[in-house]
N, C-alpha and C positions, 0 to 999 in steps of 0.2 A: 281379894275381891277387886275388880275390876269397875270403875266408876267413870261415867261421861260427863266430863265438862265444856261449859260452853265459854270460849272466849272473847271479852269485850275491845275495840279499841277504837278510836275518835279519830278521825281524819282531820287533814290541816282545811281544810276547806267546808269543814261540818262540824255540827256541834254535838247532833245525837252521835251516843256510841254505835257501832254496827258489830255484828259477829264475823270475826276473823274465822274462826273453827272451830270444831267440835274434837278435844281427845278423850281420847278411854284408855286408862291406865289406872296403875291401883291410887288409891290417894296421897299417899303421903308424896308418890311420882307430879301427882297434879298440881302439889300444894306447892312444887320446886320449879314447876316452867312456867313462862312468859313469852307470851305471844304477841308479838306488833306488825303492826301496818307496813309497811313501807313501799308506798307503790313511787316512790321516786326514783327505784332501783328497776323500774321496769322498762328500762330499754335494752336492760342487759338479759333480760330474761328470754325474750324471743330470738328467735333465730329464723333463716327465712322459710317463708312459708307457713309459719306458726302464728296464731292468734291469740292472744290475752283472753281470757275469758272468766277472769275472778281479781281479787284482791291480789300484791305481793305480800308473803307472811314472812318472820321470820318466828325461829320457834328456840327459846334456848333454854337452859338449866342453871339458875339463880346458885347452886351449889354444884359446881366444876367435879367434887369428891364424891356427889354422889350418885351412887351406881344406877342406871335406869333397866331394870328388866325387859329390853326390848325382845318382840317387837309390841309397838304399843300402834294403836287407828287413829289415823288422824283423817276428816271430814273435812273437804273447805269448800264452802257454797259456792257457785260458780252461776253465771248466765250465760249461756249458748245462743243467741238470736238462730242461725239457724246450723244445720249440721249436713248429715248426708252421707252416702255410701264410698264418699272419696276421704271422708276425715273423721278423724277418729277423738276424742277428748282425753289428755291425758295428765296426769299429775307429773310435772318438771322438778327436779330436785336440785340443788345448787349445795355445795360444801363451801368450809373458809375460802378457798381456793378460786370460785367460781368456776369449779369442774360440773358440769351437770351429766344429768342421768334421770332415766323417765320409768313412771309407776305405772301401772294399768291399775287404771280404779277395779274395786272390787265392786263396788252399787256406785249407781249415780243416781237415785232416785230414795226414796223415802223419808219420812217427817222426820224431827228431831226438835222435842219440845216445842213452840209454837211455830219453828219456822217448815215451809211449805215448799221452797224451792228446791233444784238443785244442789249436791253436797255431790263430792267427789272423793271417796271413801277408800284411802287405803292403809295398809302396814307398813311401816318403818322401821327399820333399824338403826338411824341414826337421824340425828339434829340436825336445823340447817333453814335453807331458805325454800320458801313452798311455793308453788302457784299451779293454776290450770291454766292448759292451752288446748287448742281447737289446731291439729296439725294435721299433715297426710296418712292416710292410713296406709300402715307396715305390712307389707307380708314377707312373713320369713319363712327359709325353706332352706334342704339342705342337698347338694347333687352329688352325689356318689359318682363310685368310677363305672357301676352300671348306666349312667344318665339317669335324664326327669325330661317329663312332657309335663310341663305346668301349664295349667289355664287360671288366671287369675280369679278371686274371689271379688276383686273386687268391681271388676269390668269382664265380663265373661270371652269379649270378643278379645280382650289380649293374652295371648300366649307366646310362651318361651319352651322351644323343644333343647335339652341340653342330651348330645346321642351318648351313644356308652363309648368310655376312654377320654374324654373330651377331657378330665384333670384326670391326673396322677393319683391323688388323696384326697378322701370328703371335702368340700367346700362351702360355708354357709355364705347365705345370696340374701340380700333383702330386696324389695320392691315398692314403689311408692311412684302413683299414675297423679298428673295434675291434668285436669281435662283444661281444652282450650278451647274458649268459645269463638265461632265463626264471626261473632260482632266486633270480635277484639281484633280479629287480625283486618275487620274491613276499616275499623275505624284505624288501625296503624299504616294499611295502605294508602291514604289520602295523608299523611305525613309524611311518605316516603315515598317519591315519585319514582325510584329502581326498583321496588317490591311490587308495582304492577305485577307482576306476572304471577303473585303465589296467589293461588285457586283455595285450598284449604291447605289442614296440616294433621297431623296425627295428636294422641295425648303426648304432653311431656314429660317419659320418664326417666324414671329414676333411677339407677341399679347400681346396687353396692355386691360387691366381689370380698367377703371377710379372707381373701386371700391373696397374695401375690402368683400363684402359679399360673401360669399362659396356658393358654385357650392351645389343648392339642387339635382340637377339630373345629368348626366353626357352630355356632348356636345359633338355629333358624328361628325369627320372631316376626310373629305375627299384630299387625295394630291395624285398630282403623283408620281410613285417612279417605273422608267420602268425596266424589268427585264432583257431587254436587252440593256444597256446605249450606247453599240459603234456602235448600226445600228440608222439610219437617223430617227428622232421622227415626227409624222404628226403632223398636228392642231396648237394650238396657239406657241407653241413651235419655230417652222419655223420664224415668225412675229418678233420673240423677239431674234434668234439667235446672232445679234452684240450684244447684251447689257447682255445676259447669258454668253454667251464664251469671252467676253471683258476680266473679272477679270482672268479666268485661263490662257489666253493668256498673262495678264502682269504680273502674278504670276510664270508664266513656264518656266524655261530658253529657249533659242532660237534654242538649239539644241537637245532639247526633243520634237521633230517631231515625233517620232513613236510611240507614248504612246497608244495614239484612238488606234490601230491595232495590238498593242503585249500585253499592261500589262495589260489588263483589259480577265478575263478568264472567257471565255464561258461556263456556267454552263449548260446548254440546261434545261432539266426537273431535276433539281437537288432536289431528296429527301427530300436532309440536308436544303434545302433551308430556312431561319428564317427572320422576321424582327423585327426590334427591335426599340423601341420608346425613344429620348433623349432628355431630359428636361433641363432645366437650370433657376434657380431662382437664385439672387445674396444675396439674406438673406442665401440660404441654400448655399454658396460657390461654386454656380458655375453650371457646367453642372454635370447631374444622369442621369442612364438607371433606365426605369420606367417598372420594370420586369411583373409587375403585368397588366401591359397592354397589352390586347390582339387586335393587329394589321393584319388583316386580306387584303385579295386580293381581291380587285373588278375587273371588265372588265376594257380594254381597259388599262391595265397597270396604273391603280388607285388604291388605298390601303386606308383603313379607318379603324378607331380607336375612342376610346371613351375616351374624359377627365373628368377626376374626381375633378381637382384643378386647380388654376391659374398655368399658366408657362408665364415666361416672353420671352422665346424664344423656338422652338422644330424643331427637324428633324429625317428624319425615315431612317435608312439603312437598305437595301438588305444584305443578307450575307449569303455565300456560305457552312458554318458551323458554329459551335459553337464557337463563341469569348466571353472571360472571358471581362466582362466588365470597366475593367480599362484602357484594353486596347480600345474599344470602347471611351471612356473619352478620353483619350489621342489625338485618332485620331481628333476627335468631335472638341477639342480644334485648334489642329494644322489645320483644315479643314476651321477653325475660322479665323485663322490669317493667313492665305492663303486666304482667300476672302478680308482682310483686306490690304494684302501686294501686293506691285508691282517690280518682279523683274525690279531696275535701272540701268543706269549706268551712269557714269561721263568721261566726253568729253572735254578735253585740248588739246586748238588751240593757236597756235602764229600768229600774222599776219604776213601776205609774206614781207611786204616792210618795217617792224618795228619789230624785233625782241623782245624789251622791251614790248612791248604788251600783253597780252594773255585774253581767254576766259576760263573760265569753266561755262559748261551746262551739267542740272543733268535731266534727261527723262528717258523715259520709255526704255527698252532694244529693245523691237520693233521699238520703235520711232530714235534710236541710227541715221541711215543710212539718214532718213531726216534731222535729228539737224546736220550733218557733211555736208549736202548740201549745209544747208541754210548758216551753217559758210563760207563755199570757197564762196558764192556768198556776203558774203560782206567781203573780202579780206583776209581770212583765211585758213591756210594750214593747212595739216593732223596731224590727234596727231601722238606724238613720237612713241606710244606705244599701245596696243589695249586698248579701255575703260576699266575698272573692272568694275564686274557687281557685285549689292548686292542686297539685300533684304532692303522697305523701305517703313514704312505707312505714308497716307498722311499726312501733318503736321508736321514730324517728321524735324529734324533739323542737317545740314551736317555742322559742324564747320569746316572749312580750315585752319592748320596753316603751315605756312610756316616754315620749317627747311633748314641748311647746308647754306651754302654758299650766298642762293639767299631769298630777303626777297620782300615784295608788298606793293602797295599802288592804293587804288581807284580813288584817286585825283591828284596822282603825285609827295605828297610834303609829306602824313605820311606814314612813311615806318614803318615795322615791327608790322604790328599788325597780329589777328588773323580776317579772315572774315566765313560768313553765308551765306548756301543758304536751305531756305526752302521749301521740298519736295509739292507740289502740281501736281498730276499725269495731268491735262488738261491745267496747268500756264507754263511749262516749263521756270522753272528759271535758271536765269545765272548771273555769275560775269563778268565785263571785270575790269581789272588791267592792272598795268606796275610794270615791275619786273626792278631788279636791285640787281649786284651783295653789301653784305653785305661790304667784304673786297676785294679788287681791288689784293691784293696781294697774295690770295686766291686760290687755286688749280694750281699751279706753273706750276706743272708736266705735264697740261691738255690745251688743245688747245681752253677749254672752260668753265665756271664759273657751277658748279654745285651745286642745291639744291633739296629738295622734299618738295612736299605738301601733308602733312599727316593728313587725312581725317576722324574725329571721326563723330560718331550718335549719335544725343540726343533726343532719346524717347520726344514725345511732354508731356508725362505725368511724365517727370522729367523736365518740363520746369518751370520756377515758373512766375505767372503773374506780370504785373508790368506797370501800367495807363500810368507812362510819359513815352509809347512808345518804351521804350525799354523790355529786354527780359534777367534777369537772368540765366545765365546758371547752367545746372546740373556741378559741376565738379568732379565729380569720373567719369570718362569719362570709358569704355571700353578700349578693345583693337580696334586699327585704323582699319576702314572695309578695308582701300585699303589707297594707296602711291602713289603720282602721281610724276613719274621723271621729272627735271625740268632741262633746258640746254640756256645759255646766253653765246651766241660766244666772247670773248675779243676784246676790242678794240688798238687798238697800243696806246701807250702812246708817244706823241708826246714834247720833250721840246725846246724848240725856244731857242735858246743860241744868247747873244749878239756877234760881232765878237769879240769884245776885251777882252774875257773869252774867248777864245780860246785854247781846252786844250794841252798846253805845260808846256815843264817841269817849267819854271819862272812865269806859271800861279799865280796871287798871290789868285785864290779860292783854288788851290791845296797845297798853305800853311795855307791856313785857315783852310782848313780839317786835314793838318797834327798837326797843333795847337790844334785844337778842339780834334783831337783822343788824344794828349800830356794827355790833359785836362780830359778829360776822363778817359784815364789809371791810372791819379794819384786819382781821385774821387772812381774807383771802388778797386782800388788794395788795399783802405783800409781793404775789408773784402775779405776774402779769398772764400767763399762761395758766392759770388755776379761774384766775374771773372769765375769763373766753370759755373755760371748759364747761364753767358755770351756767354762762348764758346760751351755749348752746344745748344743755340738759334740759334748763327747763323750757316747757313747751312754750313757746312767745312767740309773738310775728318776727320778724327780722325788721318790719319796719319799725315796732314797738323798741327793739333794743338800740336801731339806729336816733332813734327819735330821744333816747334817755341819753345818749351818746353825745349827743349835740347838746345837748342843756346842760352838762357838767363833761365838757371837755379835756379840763386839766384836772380834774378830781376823780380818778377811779375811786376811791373809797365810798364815796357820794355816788355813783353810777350803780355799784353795786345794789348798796342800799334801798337803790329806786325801785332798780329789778326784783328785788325781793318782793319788798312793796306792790307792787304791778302784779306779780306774779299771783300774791296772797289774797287778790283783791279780786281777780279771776277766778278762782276758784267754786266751786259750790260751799256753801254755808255747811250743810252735813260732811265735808272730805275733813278725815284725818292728816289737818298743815304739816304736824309735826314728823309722824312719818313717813311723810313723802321727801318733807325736805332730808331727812335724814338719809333715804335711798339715792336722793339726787348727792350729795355730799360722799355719799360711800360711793357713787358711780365715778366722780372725779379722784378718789384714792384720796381723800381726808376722813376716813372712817374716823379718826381720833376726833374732827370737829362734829360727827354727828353723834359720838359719846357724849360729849360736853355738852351741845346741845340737850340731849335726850333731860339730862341730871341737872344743868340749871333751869329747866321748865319744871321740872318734876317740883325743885324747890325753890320756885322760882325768885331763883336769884338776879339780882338788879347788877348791870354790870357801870361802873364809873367810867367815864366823866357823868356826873349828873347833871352835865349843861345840858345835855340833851335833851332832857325833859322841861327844864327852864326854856330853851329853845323852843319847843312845842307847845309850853303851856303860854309863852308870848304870842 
């Protein structure tokens, strides 16, 4: 009999448990696996083009000997923000190896005990690492040595005619369309002042050949590629607009609104008009203009062309004149990683009734204005400063370290480390810490403790894998994309004084302090170059230390002395004397006298000559 269970586990950043996933298998199978979290492993899990869209799980067998009757259902809740007729959702699978390989859910919808969302429901036959991704939708197909007239399923206007003989022996083809939006390519023209001339472009495809055998006859393919990209396109076009214009929307800063309507230049019946076919194989380095290809204009703003060879990816641009083709490369590339990037930005929040608190959340620049909602509604006030926004692919890795004054901790108790938040455009991840100033005696001059958290990017493909769950980092790090200002109000330092310490002049703490500076003066006046280092520590005028300078000329030991004196007398009534002086004593490299210090106050010990006090009480 076969039973559904639900699995629990705690993220390092929360406290309620969440549900990992749902399996069904028989019991005694359920009573033997262990399911965990581990989204810190999720930069190795996408690949490009692919979107995070659930937890990382991992799923293992507590008893290695015993046998599991696969296959057994596994379910792992997912959220999809939004989807579309270009992408597909699908279960990624990882072994020891970090070999992956992809499921087709069987349901993506239906309840499972009180939960209501999303689950991504499929069969397995074996253990391993689990997640859902938001990728390009597949079509596979298979062309005989009669040929195929394929019209895509997924975009009706592209087609691929393969004629009869065109291979020797069956061939399986895959296909995978990434639409490009007309705002993406205007807002990359005003970055690139050689790209003037591209008018539009085609979709981005994709086509995989599961075979090495050469093209005996050429393969005529048909795309659209409209000659007018800024007016309104009919047909399937319309269907698919959220999930075309999605990517140039998180690619496009926020206030590059008038691109559609200025940068893109109306050619009308332009002469010059050419188009041009761009190839890209990763044996040959990369993307090529394929000159020899004659790409021609069908109705209805369709264009078609005839292949001679494998390409593992192609796309056609429109162009208003003649552009030398490297700069075509250039653009082609950057066009690339502009579909691949999301402009981001990062969002520091303190709580209203906890200052030591804070949030940082990393999201889409569009998304900016909801993640600042959703903060104030669970007790969070506005950042100091506006977000920065940067450029960032998914997967990629934002290391935070903390500088200056103020340093963090996740848990409360370890401070000063560095933390991670990894980019997932649909996950919006975030840190909550508690901050805390480094040194209490720190920014004197300032009504508040001050640090920054300075923000590097680690390319997922400078990350290096690594099984137990963690994540070696790249470290030749760049330069910091962005600096987040950090602000922690002081608190008063409050000291409880007994009555009978009452500071007056026969106090006997303030012979103890004049004993200990004795002590001190005669310890440091040994080296000449330890009292200089002394009096330039502590804060004093220079004409203060000149002035003590001149009243005991031939007596450092008595000069010293003074400066202590002076120094102790300046002070606020509430400052902790003793360890300040101690910090000042460890900054000159006599830690061992701010020991001794520490331990003859604590008990407080009298140090000899007792003339000293004879001297004073005279």
């Amino acid at each position: 009999t076969h039973l559904e269970t639900r699995y629990l586990d705690v993220l390092n950043d929360a406290t309620d448990p969440q549900v990992s996933c749902y399996i069904t298998a028989p019991l005694y199978v359920l009573q033997q696996l262990k399911c965990q979290i581990i989204n810190n492993m999720s930069s190795l899990i996408v690949s490009d083009y692919e979107e995070l869209v659930s937890n990382v799980i991992t799923i293992e067998c507590s008893d290695r000997e015993k046998k599991i009757p696969f296959p057994i259902c596994i379910a792992i809740p997912f959220t999809a923000h939004y989807r579309g007729n270009y992408r597909d959702i699908m279960v990624k699978v990882f072994d020891v190896n970090l070999q992956s390989s992809y499921l087709n859910p069987n349901s993506l919808e239906g309840m499972r005990g009180s939960y209501k969302g999303s689950c991504a429901a499929v069969k397995v036959y074996k253990l391993g690492i689990f997640s859902v991704v938001s990728c390009l939708k597949k079509e596979s197909f298979t062309v005989t040595k009669q040929g195929l007239a394929l019209k895509s399923n997924i975009d009706s206007r592209i087609s691929l005619n393969y004629p009869p003989g065109v291979f020797s022996s069956p061939v399986a083809v895959q296909l995978k369309i990434q639409p490009i939006d007309p705002s993406l390519v205007a807002y990359l023209k005003t970055q690139q002042d050689t790209s003037y001339s591209v008018l539009s472009t085609s979709p981005l495809i994709h086509v995989q050949h599961l075979s090495t055998h050469p093209f005996q006859k050429p393969v005529t393919v048909f795309l659209p590629c409209s000659p007018h990209p800024d007016k309104k396109n009919l047909g399937p076009e319309i269907e698919h607009k959220r999930t075309a214009s999605a990517t140039a929307n998180r690619v496009t800063p926020p206030y590059f609104n008038w691109t559609k309507s200025t940068s893109i230049r109306k050619s009308g019946k332009n002469a010059c008009e050419s188009l041009k076919l761009l190839g890209f194989r990763s044996r040959d380095s990369g993307w090529f203009v394929l000159d020899d290809a004659m790409v021609r204009t069908a109705q209805n703003g369709s264009i078609s062309f005839q292949l001679r060879e494998h390409l593992e990816r192609f796309i056609v641009f429109r162009l208003s004149s003649v552009v030398d083709n490297s700069h075509l490369v250039t653009f082609v590339k950057s066009l690339e990683e502009a579909v691949l990037s999301t402009t981001a930005c990062l969002v520091l929040s303190c709580q209203k009734d906890n200052p030591h608190g804070i949030a940082v959340v990393v999201v889409p620049s569009e998304d900016a204005h909801q993640a600042l909602k959703d903060l104030r509604g669970e007790g969070f006030g506005a950042p100091p400063e506006p977000p920065p926004h940067f450029q960032v692919r998914e997967g990629d890795q934002l290391l935070l370290r903390f500088t200056g004054n103020i340093f963090a901790s996740s848990n409360g108790k370890d401070y000063g480390k560095d933390y991670k938040l990894i980019f997932h455009l649909q996950r919006k991840p975030r840190l909550k810490l508690q901050i805390k100033e480094v040194d209490e005696f720190g920014n004197y001059s300032c009504p508040h403790y001050k640090g920054t958290i300075v923000v590097y990017k680690v390319p997922k493909e400078k990350i290096i894998p690594n099984l137990d769950q963690s994540l070696i980092l790249y470290e030749n790090h760049e330069l910091p994309i962005c600096k987040l200002p950090l602000r922690l109000p002081k608190h008063k330092k409050l000291i409880n004084r007994p009555q009978s310490t009452k500071r007056i002049s026969t106090d006997p703490l303030e012979a103890l302090w004049d004993n200990l500076f004795h002590w001190l003066a005669e310890e440091l006046s040994e080296e000449q170059g330890q009292a200089e280092s002394l009096s330039s520590s502590l804060p004093l005028r220079r004409s203060t230390v000149q002035l003590i300078t001149l009243k005991s000329p031939d007596n450092l030991t008595e000069q010293i002395h003074e400066l202590l004196c002076f120094w102790k007398k300046s002070l606020p009534t509430s400052t902790d004397k003793l360890r300040l002086l101690a910090r000042h004593l460890r900054k000159i490299g006599r830690s061992d006298l701010a020991e001794a210090l520490k331990f003859k106050w604590e008990n407080k010990v009298f140090i000899e000559p007792q003339q000293w006090f004879d001297t004073a009480a005279e």
